[in-house]
N, C-alpha and C positions, 0 to 999 in steps of 0.2 A: 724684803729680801731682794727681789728685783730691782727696786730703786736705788737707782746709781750703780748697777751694775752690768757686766754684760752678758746676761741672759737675753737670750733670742727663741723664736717661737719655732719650734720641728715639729714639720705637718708630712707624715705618708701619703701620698695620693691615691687611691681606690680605687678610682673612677668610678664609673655609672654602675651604679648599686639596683637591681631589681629588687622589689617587695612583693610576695607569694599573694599578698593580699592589702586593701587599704584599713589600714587602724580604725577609719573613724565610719565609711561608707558599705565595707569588708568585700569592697569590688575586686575580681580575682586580676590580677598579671597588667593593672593598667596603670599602677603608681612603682614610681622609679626617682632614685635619688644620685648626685653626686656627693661621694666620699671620700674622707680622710678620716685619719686616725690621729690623734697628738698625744702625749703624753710629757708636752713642755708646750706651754700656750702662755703668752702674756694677756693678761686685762685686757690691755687697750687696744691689741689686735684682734680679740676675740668681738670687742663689743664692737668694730667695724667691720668685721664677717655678719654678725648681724642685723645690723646697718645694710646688709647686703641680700639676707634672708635665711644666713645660715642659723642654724640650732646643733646643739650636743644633746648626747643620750650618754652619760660618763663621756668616755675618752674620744667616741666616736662624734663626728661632727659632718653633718646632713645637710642640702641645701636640692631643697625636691624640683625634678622638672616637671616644669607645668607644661611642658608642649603633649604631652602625651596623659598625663596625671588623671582620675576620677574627680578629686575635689583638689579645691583651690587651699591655698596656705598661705595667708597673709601676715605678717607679723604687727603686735600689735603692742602700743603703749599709750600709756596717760601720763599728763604733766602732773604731776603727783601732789607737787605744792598745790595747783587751782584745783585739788578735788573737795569738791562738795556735797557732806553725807545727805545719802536719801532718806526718806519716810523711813522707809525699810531697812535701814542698817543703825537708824536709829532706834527704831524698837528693837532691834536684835542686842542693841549696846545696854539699853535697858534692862532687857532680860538676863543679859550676865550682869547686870547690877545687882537684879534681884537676885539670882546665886551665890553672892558675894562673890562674884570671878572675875568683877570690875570696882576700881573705889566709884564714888560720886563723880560724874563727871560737869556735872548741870554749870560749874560756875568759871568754865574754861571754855573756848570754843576754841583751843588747837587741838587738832587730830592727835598728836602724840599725847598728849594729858588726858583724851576721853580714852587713852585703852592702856592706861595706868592702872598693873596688875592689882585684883582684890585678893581677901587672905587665902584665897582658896587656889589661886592662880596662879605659876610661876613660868617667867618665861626666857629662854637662855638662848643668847645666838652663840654658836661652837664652830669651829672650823670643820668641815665636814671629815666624819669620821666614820669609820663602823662600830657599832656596838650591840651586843646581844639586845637587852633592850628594846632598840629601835628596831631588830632585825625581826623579833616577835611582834611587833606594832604595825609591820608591814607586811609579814604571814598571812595576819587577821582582816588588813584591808583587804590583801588581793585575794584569798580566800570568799571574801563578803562580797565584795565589789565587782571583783573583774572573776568572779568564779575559777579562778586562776591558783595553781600552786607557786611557792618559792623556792628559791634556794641562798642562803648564804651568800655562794660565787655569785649569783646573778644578782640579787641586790647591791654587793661590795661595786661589782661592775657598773651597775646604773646611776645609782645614786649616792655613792662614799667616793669612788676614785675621780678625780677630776684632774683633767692634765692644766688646769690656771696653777698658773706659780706666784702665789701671797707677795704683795708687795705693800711695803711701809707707808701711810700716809698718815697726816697729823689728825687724827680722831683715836679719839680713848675708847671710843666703844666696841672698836673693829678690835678683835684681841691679837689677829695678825695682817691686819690693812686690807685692802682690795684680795678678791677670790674666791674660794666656795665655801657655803655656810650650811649649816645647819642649825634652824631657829625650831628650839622643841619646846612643847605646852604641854606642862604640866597640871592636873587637876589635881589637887589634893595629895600630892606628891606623886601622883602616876601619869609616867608620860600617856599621852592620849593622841600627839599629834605633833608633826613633823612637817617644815617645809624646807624644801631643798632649792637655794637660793645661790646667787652670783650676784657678789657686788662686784660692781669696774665701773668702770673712772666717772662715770654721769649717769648711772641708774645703776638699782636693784632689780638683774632680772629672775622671776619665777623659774624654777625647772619643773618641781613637782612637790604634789604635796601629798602625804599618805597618812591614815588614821585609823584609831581604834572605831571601830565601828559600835561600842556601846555607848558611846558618844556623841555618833552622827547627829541626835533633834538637837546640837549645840548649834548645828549650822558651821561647822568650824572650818566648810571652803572659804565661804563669804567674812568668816573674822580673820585667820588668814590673811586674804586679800589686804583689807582694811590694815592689820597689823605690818604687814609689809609696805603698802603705801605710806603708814606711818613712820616706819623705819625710815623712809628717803629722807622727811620730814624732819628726823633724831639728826642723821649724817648731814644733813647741809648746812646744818648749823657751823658746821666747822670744815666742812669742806664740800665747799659751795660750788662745787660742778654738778655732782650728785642731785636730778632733779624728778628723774623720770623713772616709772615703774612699767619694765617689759612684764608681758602678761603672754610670751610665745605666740603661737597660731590663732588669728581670727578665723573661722572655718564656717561662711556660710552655710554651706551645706549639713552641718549638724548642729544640732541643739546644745549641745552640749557643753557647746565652744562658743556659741555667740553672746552666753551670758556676758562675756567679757565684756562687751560694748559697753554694759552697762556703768563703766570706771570711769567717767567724764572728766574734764574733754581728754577723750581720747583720738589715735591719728590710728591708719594703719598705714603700711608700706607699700609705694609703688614699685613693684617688682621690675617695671621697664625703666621707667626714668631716676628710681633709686631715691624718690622725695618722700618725705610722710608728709599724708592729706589729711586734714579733720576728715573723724570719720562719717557726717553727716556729708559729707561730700561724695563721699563713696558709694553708700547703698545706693542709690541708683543706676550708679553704674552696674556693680554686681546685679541688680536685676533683671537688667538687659542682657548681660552677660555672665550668666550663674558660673559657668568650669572654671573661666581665668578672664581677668582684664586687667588693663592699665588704666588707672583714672584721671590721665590725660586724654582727651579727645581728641586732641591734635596731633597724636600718632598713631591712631588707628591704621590710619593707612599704610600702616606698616605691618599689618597683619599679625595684631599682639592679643586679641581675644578670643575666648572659645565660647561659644553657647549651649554645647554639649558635648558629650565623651568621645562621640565619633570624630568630632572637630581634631586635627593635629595642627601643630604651631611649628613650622622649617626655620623660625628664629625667635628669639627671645633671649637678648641680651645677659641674663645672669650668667648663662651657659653657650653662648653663640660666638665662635671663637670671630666669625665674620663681621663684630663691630670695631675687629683690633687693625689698625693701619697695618701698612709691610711694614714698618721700620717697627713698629710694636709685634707685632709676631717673631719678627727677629729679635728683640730680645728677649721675647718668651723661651721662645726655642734654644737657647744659650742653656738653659734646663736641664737641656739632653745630653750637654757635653758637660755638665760643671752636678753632678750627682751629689748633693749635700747642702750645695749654696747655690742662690739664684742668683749671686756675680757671675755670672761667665762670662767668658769671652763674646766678642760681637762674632757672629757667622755669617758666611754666605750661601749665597743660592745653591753652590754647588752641595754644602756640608750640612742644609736643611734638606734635601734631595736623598740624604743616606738615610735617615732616620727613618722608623717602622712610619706607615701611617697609623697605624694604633698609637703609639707613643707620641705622634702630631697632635692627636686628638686630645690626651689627656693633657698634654702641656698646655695644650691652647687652652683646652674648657680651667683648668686650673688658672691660667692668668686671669681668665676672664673671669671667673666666678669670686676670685680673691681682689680682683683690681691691681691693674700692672704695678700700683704703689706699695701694695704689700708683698704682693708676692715678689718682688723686687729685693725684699728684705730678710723673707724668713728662709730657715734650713728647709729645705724639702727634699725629700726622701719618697723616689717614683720607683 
């Protein structure tokens, strides 16, 4: 749909979003986010927001400050092609052998043919949609799991509406190209599990995955996983950018979340210098410095890590409008006079001088946290 056309990306700017508490650590008033809202986002700018450290929750799209933040948020992926199953996911593949919920897989060694559906298994990627169904599938998780109620609205919102806008590429499997999916497992003809996925332009990233919980001893985060690493595998065959599987937040500080590491070889994100580092390269730095770092050493001296909560950071590039030159702030600030589109006109001193300083602020943290090159491009709406 996108492709070859002229669809562009409309981002509302939020600004600095408080959270009452941290999701993962439940620390009260010390995790805080920059926000926008989209409900028309392309692929390929989406997957260079994250490239940057941003994530979506539905429509809304988050990129956490760590100068002040409880725990760190590192994003994280695996080269998806060099994944090499472990002991343990090969017994696990085993074990749905033995339930007929996998064929034989003993005389193939590619990841897509050992999780070739058994009779009992079916498994279907759909564009993300809402459906009763799946909406009773995610009652029972979050009911089980997160001791939590549902609702309808709040589901459609999280996990069905997504502002990627489907774009055409030559693979038969994608039923509407690049954008948001829904890959659901069925057991025995009942769904039992869902993962809520984005493909763009050179990986499959994870959003969420929710399940019937009379199914949990299937293990079915870790098949999951495995099933969507395989997916990158199905997709590169014909369209060979597609390489890498985002798996979201590495979050040393909780358990919960560092299984990921386990996806080899894996990288995570330097949130200062914008590289991805093998992640054996990392843990030690995170251990010196558990709240936040950069795993460059050779910018420490720029005051980019924290070693605990009370630590504050007065810069850090994803959000720090002070690494943008003048002649870059000036055309950040075009923003404030061009409401819709980041063309605007060139300004000067005098006509940057009128503008609120609140509205400096969010201009500025918005180029910077988008990269003067996108934000250069898309509609935004302050």
């Amino acid at each position: 749909m996108a492709n070859g056309s002229r669809e562009t990306t409309q981002l509302q700017v939020l600004g600095m979003q408080g959270r009452s508490k941290c999701g993962y650590c439940q620390t009260s008033g010390k995790s805080r986010c920059f926000g926008m809202r989209s409900y028309k986002l392309l692929c390929a700018d989406y997957e260079q927001m994250i490239n940057r450290g941003w994530r979506r929750s539905g429509s809304f799209l988050y990129l956490t400050d760590h100068s002040t933040s409880c725990c760190s948020y590192y994003p994280i992926r695996t080269h998806a092609l060099s994944h090499q199953l472990r002991k343990t996911e090969r017994r696990l593949l085993r074990r749905w052998h033995r339930l007929g919920l996998l064929k034989d897989f003993h005389t193939d060694d590619s990841l897509a043919s050992k999780l070739t559906c058994g009779n009992r298994l079916r498994i279907v990627l759909e564009p993300a949609a809402f459906s009763e169904e799946k909406f009773l599938v995610f009652e029972r998780y979050q009911k089980s799991v997160h001791c939590d109620d549902a609702t309808r609205h709040g589901f459609r919102n999280f996990l069905c509406d997504s502002p990627l806008v489907y774009e055409r590429v030559a693979n038969d499997e994608l039923p509407r190209g690049l954008g948001s999916y829904h890959q659901c497992y069925y057991v025995d003809e009942r769904l039992v599990a869902v993962g809520v996925i984005d493909i763009l332009p050179s990986c499959v990233s994870s959003v969420y995955l929710f399940y019937d919980p009379e199914y949990s001893s299937l293990s079915l985060g870790t098949f999951s996983s495995l099933r969507e690493i395989a997916l990158v595998h199905q997709l590169n065959r014909s369209t060979r950018s597609i390489q890498f599987y985002y798996m979201g937040y590495y979050i040393p500080s909780c358990p919960k979340m560092t299984y990921k590491g386990q996806w080899r070889p894996a990288e995570l994100l330097d949130l200062v210098t914008f590289r991805w580092i093998p992640i054996d390269s990392c843990l030690e730095r995170i251990r010196s410095h558990p709240v936040f770092c950069t795993f460059d050493p050779h910018v420490d001296g720029l005051g980019v890590v924290r070693d605990s909560i009370d630590d504050r950071l007065d810069w850090i590039p994803a959000l720090s409008p002070s690494i943008l030159s003048e002649d870059e702030r000036k055309k950040a600030m075009g923003l404030a006079y061009h409401i819709g589109s980041c063309r605007g006109p060139e300004i000067t001193g005098t006509m940057l001088s009128l503008v609120s300083r609140d509205l400096q602020q969010a201009v500025l943290q918005t180029a910077v946290s988008l990269g003067l090159e996108l934000a250069s491009r898309v509609i935004l709406i302050l």
